[in-house]
N, C-alpha and C positions, 0 to 999 in steps of 0.2 A: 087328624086335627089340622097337621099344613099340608094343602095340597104341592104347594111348592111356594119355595123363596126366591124373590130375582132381588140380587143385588152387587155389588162389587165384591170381588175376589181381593178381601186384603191379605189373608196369610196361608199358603201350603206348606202341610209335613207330610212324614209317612204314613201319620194317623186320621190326617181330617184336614178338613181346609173351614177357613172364619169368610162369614159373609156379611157384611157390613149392609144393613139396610135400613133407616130410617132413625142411624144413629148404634144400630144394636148390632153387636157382632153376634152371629150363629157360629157356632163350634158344630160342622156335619162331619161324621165317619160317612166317607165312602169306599167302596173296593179301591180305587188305584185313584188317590187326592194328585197324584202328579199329573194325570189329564189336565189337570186343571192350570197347573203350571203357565201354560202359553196362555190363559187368561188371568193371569196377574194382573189387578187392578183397572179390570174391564166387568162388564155388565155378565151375568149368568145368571140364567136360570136353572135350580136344582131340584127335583122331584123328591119330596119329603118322609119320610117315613117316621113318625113320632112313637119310642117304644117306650117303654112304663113298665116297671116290674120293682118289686121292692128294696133293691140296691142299687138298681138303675133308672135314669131318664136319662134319656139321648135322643139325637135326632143322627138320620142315617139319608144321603144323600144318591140321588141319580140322574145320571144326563137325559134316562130314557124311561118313559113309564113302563115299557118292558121290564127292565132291571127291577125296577121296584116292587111289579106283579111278580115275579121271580124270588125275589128277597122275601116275600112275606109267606108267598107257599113251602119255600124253602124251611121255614121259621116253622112249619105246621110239623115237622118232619122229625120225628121223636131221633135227640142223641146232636136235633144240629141249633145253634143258639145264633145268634144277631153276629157273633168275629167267624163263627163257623160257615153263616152266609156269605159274609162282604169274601172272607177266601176263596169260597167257589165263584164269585162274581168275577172277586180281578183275578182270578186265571183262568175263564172263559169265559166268551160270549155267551150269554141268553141261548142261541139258537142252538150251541155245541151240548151244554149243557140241557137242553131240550129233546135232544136227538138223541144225544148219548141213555138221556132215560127211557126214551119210545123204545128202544130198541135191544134194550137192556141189558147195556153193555157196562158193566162192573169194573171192567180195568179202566177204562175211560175217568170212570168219577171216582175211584179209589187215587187217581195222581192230583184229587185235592188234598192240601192238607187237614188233615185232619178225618177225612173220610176213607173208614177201613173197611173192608168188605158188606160186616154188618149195614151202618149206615149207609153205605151204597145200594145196599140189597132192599131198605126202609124206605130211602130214598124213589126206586123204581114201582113200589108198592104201593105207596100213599099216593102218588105223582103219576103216572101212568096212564094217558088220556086223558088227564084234567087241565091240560097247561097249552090247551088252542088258541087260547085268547089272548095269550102272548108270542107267538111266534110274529115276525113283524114281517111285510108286504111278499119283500122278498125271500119269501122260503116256503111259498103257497104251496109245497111238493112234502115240506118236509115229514110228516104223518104217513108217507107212503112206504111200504118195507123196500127196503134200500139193500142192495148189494153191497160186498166190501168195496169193492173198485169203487162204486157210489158213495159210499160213507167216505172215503178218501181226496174224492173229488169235493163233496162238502167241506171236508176239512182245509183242503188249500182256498178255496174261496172263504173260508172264511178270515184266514190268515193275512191273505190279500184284502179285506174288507178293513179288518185290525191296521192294515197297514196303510191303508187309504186314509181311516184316521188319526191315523200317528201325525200325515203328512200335513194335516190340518183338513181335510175338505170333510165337508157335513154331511150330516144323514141325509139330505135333500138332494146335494149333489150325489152321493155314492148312489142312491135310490134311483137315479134318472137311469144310470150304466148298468146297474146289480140285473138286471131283466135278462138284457143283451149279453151279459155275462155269462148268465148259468146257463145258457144256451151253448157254452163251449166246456171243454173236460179238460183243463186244462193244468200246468203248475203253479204253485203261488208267486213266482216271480213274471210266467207268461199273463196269471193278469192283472198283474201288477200294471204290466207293461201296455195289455191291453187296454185296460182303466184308462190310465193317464192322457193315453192316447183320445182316446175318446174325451173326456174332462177337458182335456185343451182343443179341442176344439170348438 
């Protein structure tokens, strides 16, 4: 129904953040509303997910249309519902969560809440090869069978990428470096350090 809402950020909690637009607060759940925090009564734009069901209407929010294509296949996945998504969003990224199912690793997606072996096992089965279209620029590899060292190396770069935007800088900037990045094996604080490095310049 909304593809997305852009308007000012008047209020964050744990549960959702209100977007003021054109007079009308939005009440969005998203996975982790305190992103949103450092844009406190600034302009955002939020990718939409309008759900309906007969004791609910909500709207469910994302910074990235990735997230959202994620959330709603998520949602197809018998056992997982609309808080059992936003949980697996805000404790992983899209690409972790993406990999972790290629490759059918069960202990990875059991450390969400609420996701016990079953639902992980549902998870891997319904979702498995259907989720290309969300993997974003930089992980054009990641559909390839990976060693462990590999999958480990994924995981600090992604940590590192989490952490690029903890620091404020955007998907456009981290996008310019993420290339020249995965071109090294490195630890999440070596490219931390690498990043930055590069970004200032």
């Amino acid at each position: 129904m909304y593809e997305f809402i852009k308007g000012t950020i008047e209020y964050v909690c744990p549960e959702y953040v209100v977007v003021e637009n054109g007079g009308i607060g939005y009440q969005i759940s998203t996975p982790n509303p305190f992103t949103f925090s450092k844009l406190h009564g600034q302009t955002a734009k939020i990718y939409t997910y309008h759900h309906v069901r007969e004791d609910l209407i909500a709207l469910y929010g994302f910074q990235q249309r990735e997230e959202r294509t994620l959330f709603k296949k998520l949602l197809g996945v018998s056992g997982i519902g609309p808080k059992g998504a936003l949980a697996i969003l805000a404790y992983g990224e899209p690409t972790q969560v993406i990999q972790a199912i290629e490759n059918e690793n069960e202990a990875f997606l059991t450390k969400f809440p609420g996701v016990g072996k079953k639902t992980a096992r549902q998870m891997i089965l319904d979702l498995k090869g259907k989720l290309q279209d969300i993997v974003p620029d930089y992980f054009p590899n990641l559909f390839n069978e990976h060693s462990m060292e590999e999958q480990e190396d994924f995981q600090s770069f992604d940590e590192a990428i989490l952490a690029l935007k903890a620091l404020g800088y955007s998907d456009k900037e981290i996008k310019k470096v993420s290339k020249e990045l995965q071109k090294e094996k490195l630890s999440t604080d070596q490219y931390i350090k690498l990043a930055l490095k590069k970004l200032m310049k």
